[in-house]
Phi, psi and omega in degrees: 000310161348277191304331184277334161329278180261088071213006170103178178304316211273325188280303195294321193298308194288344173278328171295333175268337165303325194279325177309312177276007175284307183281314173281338158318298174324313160289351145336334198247044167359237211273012195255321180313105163313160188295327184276002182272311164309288146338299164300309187311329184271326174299305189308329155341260182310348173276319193285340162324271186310308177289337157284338175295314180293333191275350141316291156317303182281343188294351203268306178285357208251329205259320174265155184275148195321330197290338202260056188248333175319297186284342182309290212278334151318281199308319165300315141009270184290326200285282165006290191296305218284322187276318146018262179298292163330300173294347156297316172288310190291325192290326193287316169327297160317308172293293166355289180271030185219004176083121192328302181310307227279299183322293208293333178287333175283013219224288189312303208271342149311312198292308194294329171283347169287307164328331178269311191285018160289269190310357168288299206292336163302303184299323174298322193278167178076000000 
């Protein structure tokens, strides 16, 4: 809330998809990456998270009038749940079909690249 706060919507979404992808970079060096290294990358993951699901959220309730505000936030929900359970079936897949190392490094390198079309598609819009 701060960062959207002091520096806007926009800022906060492309700095959440840099830690993300930041954080699956990081995880490249797969089963060889020490555990605090592994750590920092997952924490970082996870700080790019946190910041974009909420600047989502409100931007979504932010947009619509109080009456539709019901259907907003059920349909980002399911969308939400439903790309969920997709990346799970995609990632695992991978990891599956490439084998622990091979998989998790094609898993990082998917993760980073969606993270770079967040923040393009962030800079870009509006």
């Amino acid at each position: 809330g701060r960062v959207v706060q002091r520096f806007g919507e926009r800022l906060a979404l492309v700095s959440g998809a840099c830690l993300i992808g930041v954080g699956a970079a990081g995880l490249l060096g797969g089963l060889s990456l020490p555990v605090w290294g592994a750590i920092v990358a997952m924490t970082l993951t996870g700080a790019g998270i946190g910041m974009i699901v909420p600047v989502i959220t409100s931007a979504l309730m932010g947009s619509v009038e109080p009456s539709r505000s019901g259907i907003a936030s059920g349909t980002l929900t399911a969308l939400r749940q439903t790309g969920s359970v997709l990346g799970v079936a995609l990632f695992g897949s991978l990891l599956g079909g490439f084998g622990l190392t091979g998989g998790l490094r094609v898993d990082c390198l998917v993760a980073c690249g969606l993270a770079a079309g967040v923040a393009g598609l962030s800079l870009a819009l509006r």
